[in-house]
C-alpha positions in Angstrom: 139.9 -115.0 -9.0 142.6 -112.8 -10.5 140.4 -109.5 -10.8 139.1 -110.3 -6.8 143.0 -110.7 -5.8 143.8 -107.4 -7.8 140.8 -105.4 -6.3 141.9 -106.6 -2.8 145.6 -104.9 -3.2 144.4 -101.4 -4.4 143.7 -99.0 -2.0 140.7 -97.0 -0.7 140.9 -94.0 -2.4 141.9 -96.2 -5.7 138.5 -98.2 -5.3 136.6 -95.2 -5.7 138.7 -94.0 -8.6 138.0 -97.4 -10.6 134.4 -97.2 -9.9 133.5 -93.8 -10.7 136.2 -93.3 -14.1 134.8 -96.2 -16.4 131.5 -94.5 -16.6 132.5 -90.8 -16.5 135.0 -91.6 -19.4 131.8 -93.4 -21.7 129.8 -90.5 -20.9 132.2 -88.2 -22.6 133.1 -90.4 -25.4 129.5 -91.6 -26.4 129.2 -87.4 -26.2 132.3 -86.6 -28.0 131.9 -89.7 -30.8 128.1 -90.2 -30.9 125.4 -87.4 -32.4 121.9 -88.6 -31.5 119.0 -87.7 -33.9 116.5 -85.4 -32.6 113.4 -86.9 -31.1 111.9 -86.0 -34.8 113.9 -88.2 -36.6 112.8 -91.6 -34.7 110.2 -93.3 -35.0 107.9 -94.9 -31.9 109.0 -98.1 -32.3 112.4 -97.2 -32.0 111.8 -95.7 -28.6 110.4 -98.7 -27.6 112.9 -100.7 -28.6 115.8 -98.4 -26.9 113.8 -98.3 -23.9 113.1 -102.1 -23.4 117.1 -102.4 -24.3 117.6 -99.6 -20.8 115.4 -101.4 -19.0 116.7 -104.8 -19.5 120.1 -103.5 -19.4 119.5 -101.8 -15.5 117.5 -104.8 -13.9 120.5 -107.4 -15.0 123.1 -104.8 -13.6 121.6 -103.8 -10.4 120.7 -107.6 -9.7 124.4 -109.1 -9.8 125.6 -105.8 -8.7 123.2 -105.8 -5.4 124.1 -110.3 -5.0 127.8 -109.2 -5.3 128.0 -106.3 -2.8 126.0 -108.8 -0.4 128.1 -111.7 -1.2 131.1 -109.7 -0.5 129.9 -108.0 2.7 129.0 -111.7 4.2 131.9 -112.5 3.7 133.7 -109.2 5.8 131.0 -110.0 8.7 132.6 -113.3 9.1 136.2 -111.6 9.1 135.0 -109.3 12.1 133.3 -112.3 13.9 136.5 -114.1 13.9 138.7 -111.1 14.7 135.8 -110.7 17.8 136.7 -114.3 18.4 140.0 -114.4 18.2 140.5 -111.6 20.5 138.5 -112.8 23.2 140.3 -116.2 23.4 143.7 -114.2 23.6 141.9 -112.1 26.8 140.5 -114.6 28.2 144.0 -116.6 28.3 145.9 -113.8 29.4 143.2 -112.5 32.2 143.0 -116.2 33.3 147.1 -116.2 33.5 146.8 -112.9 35.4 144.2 -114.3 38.0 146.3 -117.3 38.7 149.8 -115.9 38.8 149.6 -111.9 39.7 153.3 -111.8 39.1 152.5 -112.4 35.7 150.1 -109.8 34.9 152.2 -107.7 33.4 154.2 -110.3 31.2 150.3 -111.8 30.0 149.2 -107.5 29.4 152.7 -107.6 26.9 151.7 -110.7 25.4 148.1 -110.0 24.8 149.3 -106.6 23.1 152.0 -108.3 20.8 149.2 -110.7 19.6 146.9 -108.0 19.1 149.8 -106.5 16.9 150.3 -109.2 15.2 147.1 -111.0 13.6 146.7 -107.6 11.3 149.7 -108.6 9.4 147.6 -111.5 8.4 145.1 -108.9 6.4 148.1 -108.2 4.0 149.4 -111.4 3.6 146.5 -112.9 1.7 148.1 -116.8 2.6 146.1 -119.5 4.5 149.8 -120.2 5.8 149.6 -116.5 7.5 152.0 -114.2 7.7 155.3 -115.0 9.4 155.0 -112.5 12.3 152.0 -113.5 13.7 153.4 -117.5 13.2 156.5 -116.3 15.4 154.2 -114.4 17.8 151.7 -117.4 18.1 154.7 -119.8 18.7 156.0 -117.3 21.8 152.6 -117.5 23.1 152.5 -120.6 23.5 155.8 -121.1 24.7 154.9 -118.6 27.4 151.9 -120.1 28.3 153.1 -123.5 28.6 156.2 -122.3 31.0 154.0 -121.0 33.6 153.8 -122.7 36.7 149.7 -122.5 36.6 148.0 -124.8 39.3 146.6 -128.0 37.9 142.8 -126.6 37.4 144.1 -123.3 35.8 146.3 -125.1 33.7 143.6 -127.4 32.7 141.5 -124.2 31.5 144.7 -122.5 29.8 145.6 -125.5 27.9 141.5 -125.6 26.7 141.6 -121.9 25.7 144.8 -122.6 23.7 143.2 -125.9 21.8 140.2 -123.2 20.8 142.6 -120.0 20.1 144.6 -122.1 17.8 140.9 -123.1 16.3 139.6 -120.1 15.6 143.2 -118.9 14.5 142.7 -121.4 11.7 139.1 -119.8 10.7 140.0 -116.3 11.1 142.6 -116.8 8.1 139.9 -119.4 6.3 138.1 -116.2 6.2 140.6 -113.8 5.4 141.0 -116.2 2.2 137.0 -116.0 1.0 137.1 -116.5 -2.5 135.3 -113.3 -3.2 133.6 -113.1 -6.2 133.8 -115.1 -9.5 135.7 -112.4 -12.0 133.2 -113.0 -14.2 130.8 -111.5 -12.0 133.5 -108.4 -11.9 133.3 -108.4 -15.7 129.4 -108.5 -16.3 129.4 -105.7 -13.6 131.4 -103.5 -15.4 130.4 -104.1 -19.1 127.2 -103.8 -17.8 127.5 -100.4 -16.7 129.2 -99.3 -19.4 126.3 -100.6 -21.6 123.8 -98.3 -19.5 125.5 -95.1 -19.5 126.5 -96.2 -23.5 122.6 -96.9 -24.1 121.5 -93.6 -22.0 123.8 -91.5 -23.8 122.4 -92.6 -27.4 118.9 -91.6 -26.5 117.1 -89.4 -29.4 116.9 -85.7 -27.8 113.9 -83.9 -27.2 112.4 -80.7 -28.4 114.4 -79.0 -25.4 117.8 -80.3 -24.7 118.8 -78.0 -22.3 119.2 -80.4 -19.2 120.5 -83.2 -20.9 123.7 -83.1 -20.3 123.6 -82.6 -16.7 121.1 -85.3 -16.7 123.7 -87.9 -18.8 126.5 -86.4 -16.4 124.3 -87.6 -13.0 123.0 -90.9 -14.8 127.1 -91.5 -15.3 127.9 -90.6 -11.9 125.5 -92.8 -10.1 126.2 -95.8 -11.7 129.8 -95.3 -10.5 128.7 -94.8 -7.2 126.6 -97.4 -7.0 129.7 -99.7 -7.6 132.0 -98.1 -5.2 130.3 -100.5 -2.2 131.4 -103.5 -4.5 135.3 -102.1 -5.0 135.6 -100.9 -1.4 134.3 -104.3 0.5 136.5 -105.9 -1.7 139.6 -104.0 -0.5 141.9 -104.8 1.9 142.1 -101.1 3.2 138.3 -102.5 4.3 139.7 -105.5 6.0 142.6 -103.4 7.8 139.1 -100.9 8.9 137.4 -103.7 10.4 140.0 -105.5 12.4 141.5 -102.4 13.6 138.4 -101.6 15.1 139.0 -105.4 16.9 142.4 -105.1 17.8 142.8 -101.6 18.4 141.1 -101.5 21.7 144.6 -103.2 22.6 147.2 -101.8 21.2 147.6 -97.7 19.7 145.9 -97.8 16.3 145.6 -94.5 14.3 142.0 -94.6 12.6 142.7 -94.6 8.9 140.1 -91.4 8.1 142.9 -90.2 5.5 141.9 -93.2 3.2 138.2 -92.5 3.5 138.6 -88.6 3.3 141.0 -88.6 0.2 138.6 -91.0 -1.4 135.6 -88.2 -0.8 138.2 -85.8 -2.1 138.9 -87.6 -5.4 135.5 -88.4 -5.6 134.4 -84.5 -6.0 137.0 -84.0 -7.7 136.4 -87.0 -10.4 132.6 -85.3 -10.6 133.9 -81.8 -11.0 136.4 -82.3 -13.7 133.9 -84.6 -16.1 131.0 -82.4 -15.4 133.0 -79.5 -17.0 134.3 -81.8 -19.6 130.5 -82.7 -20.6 129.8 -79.5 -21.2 132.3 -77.7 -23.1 131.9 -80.9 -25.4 127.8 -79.8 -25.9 128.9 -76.0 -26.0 131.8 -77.1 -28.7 129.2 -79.1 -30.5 126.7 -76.5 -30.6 129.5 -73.5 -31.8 130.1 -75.9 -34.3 126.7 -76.4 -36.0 126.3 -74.9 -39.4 124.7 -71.2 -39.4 121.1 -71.6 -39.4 121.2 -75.6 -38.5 118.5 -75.9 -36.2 120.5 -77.2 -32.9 118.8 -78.5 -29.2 120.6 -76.2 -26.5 122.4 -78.2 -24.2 
């Protein structure tokens, strides 16, 4: 799972950035190495062939990639549900501790806001073992908890709610730990993808070729988009979005719209600068026909 680990470390606006380059940089190589023969110069059964080769090429790539992204986004749900879980068990302790001892409500409001601090370092840890401030943090809860002078039936109730917080502790990092996807899954993604825009690019031109490198440019550009789900759900800045949306109602959280606007940014900017590469490439190639070479306009 080395290419899952590594995709979980980069950031949000990275994701994007791996998804969308790989085909953007094919595009203008295939343009840049590859000449295709007019539409003249090929035979039917070539076309066939080329297009059966396309077609088989997108149904295998946008089958694993669609199983991936939904493997990978099961997998995030059950991170929120056990974040949702986790943080209910905490409140109901601490609202419970409140009830029974009013002196302590504003001891069990402090403790409630340092565990909602904590279990987010677990999201960067990446260790079943978690992460050594939210061990201290459970280990002063429970030394709190247990040197309260609660009545016998609240203390009976307490000592229930800390047998299941310590419970769905445990699954909240089991899921934190999903194995992801298999990296050969990662690999026939990619090469995959690569093939398509590869295969796309190779295509015999037409009588009027006008359009067809904006056409290649798009063709690139959405198969890196449709990827950048995959990169993103993978990430942890994804994991760090979801259970801040959990814990934050606790504790001041500032919502991490940089990642997702710089990502838009560098998206745009990605499309703009290989659009413009595209293009001076055709207008080069075409400048550099031979006077009176019959040329498709690109």
């Amino acid at each position: 799972m080395f290419l899952g680990y590594f995709a979980y470390e980069m950031p949000l606006w990275l994701c994007i950035v791996v998804a969308l380059l790989p085909p953007m940089v094919v595009a203008v190589g295939m343009r840049l190495l590859v000449n295709p023969k007019s539409h003249g110069n090929e035979d039917k059964a070539s076309d066939d062939r080329h297009g059966r080769v396309i077609a088989i090429l997108s149904t295998a790539f946008v089958f694993i990639l669609t199983f991936s992204t939904t493997n990978v986004w099961n997998q995030d749900e059950k991170v929120y549900e056990s974040a949702n879980q986790l943080t209910q068990s905490t409140l109901s302790i601490a609202q419970t501790v409140s009830y029974a001892l009013p002196d302590e409500a504003e001891a069990a409001e402090a403790q409630l806001q340092a565990m909602m601090t904590a279990f987010p370092y677990d999201v960067t840890e990446v260790s079943i073992k978690a992460s050594p401030e939210t061990i201290r943090q459970m280990r002063d809860f429970h030394s709190w908890v247990e040197s309260l002078p609660l009545p016998k039936s609240e203390r009976d109730t307490v000592d229930g709610l800390l047998v299941e917080l310590d419970q769905q502790w445990r699954t909240w990092l089991t899921s934190l730990n999903a194995a992801g996807i298999p990296d050969v899954m990662w690999l026939l993604i990619s090469i995959l993808g690569l093939m398509l825009v590869a295969a796309v690019a190779m295509l015999p031109r037409g009588s009027d070729g006008r359009h067809e490198t904006t056409l290649l440019f798009w063709f690139a550009l959405i198969i890196g988009v449709m990827q950048i789900p995959l990169w993103v759900l993978n990430s942890m800045g994804f994991a760090e979005t979801l259970v801040e949306s959990v814990f934050g109602q606790f504790v001041n959280v500032s919502p991490p719209v940089d990642r997702f606007a710089l990502g838009l940014l560098l998206t745009i900017g990605l499309a703009a600068v290989f659009f413009l590469v595209l293009k001076l490439l055709a207008h080069a190639r075409k400048q550099a026909k031979p006077v009176g070479a019959q040329a498709p306009a690109e």
